[in-house]
C-alpha positions in Angstrom: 169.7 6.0 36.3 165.9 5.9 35.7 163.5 9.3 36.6 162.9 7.5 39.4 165.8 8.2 41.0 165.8 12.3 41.8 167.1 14.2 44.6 164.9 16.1 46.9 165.5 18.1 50.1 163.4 17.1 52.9 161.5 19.6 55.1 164.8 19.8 57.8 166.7 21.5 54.9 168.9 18.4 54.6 169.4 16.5 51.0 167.9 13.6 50.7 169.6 10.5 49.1 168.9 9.2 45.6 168.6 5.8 45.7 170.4 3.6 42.7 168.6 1.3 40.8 169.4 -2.7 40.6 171.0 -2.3 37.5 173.5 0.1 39.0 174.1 -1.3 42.1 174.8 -4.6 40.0 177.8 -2.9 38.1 180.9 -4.2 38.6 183.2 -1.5 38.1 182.3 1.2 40.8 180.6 3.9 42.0 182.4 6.6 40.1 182.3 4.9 36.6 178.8 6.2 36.2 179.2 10.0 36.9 181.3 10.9 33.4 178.5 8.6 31.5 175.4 10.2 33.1 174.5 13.0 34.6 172.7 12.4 37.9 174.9 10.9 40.8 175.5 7.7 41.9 173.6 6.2 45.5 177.2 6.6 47.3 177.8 10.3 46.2 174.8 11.4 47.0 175.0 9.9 50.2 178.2 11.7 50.8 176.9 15.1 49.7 174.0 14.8 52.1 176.6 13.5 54.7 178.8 17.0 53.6 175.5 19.0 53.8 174.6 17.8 57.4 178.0 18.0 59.0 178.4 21.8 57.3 175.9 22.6 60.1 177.9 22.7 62.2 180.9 24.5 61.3 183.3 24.5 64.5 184.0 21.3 66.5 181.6 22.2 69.6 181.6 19.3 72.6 178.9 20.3 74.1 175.9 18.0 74.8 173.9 18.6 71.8 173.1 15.1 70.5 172.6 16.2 66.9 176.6 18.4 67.2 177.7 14.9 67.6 176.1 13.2 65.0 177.2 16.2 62.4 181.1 15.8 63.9 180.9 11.8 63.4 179.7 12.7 60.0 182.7 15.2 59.3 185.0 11.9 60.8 183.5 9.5 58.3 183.6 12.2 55.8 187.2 12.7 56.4 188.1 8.7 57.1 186.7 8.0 53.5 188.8 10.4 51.8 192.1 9.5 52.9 191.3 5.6 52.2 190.2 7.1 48.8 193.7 8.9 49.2 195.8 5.7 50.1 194.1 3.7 47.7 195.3 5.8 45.1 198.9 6.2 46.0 198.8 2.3 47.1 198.2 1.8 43.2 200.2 4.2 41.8 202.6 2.2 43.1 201.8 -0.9 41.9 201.6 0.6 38.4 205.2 2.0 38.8 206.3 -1.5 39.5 204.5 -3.2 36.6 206.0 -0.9 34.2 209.5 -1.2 36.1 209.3 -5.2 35.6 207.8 -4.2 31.8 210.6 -2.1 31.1 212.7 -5.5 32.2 211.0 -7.7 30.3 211.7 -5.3 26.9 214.7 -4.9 27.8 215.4 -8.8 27.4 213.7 -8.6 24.0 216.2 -6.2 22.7 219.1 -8.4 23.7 220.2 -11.1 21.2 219.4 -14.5 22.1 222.3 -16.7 22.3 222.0 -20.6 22.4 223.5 -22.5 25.0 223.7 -21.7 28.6 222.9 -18.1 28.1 219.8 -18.9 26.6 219.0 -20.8 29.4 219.8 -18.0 32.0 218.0 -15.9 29.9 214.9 -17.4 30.4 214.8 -18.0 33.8 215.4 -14.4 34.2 212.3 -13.8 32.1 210.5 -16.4 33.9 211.0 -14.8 37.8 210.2 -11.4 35.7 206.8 -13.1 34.8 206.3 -14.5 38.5 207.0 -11.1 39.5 204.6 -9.3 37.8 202.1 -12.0 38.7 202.8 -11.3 42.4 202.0 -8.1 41.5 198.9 -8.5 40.6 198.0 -10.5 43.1 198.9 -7.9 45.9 196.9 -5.5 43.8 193.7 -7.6 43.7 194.6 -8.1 47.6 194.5 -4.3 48.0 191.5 -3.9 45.8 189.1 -5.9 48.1 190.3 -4.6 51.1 190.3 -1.2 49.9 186.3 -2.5 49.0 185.3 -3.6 52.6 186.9 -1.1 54.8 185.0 1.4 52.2 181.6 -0.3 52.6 182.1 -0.6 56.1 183.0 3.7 56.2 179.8 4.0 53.8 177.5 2.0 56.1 178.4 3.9 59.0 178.1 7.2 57.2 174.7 5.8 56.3 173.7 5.3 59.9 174.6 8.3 60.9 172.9 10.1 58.3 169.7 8.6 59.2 169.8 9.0 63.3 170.9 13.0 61.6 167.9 13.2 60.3 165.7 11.1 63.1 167.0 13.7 65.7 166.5 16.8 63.8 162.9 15.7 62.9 161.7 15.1 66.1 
């Protein structure tokens, strides 16, 4: 990220949000592919610690009619909504992975066998063939899982977003 991009606490104690540059926000692999490369966070993790810093002001879930309580347990919601789709994304391909290198495993398995000509030859590579399907299937529900992993994360993110900034509105006024 450029030095324009630095974090800075605003005068309600609350983190403010480092905002990405175009380049960044361009990348197509991710949010978190940045943070081993470089050392200041990414747009979406700052967003989240400032999210974490405004909904630790609350500590105990109090339902009282404090406008700005609410806010801060909405935030801890979001907070906690994003990690287990992080959480499900992860297992969901995990998964996926263990089935690719089942069918993998399959598909070496074939190699090692001797190929015989005639019919068994045949048979042999029709079985290879579904194997191949298979494993394009597979990638397909993974790509399928992928974007919708995206949008219900950018939706989360937007939200957490929104309430950061009426946070902020209502404990500035």
């Amino acid at each position: 990220m450029s030095a324009r991009t630095a974090r800075a606490s605003s005068t309600s104690g609350t983190p403010r949000i480092a905002h990405a540059n175009s380049a960044d926000e361009s990348r197509q692999d991710g949010p978190r592919a940045s943070s081993a490369s470089s050392s200041s966070p990414s747009f979406i993790e700052s967003l989240e610690a400032a999210a974490r810093a405004a909904a630790s002001d609350v500590p105990r879930l109090d339902l009282g009619d404090d406008f700005a309580g609410g806010l801060e347990d909405e935030l801890g919601l979001v907070l906690g909504q994003i990690q287990r789709l992080r959480a499900a994304h992860h297992r969901s391909q995990e998964s996926f992975a263990d089935l690719e290198c089942q069918v993998g495993s399959e598909l070496l398995g074939m190699d090692a066998q001797r190929w015989w000509y005639g019919p068994e030859r045949m048979e042999r590579w029709r079985d290879r063939q579904q194997l191949n399907g298979r494993l394009a299937t597979i990638a397909q529900h993974r790509l399928r899982s992928d974007e919708e992993h995206l949008r219900a994360l950018a939706s989360l993110e937007d939200r957490l977003l929104s309430l950061l900034h009426r946070h902020r509105a209502t404990r500035d006024a």
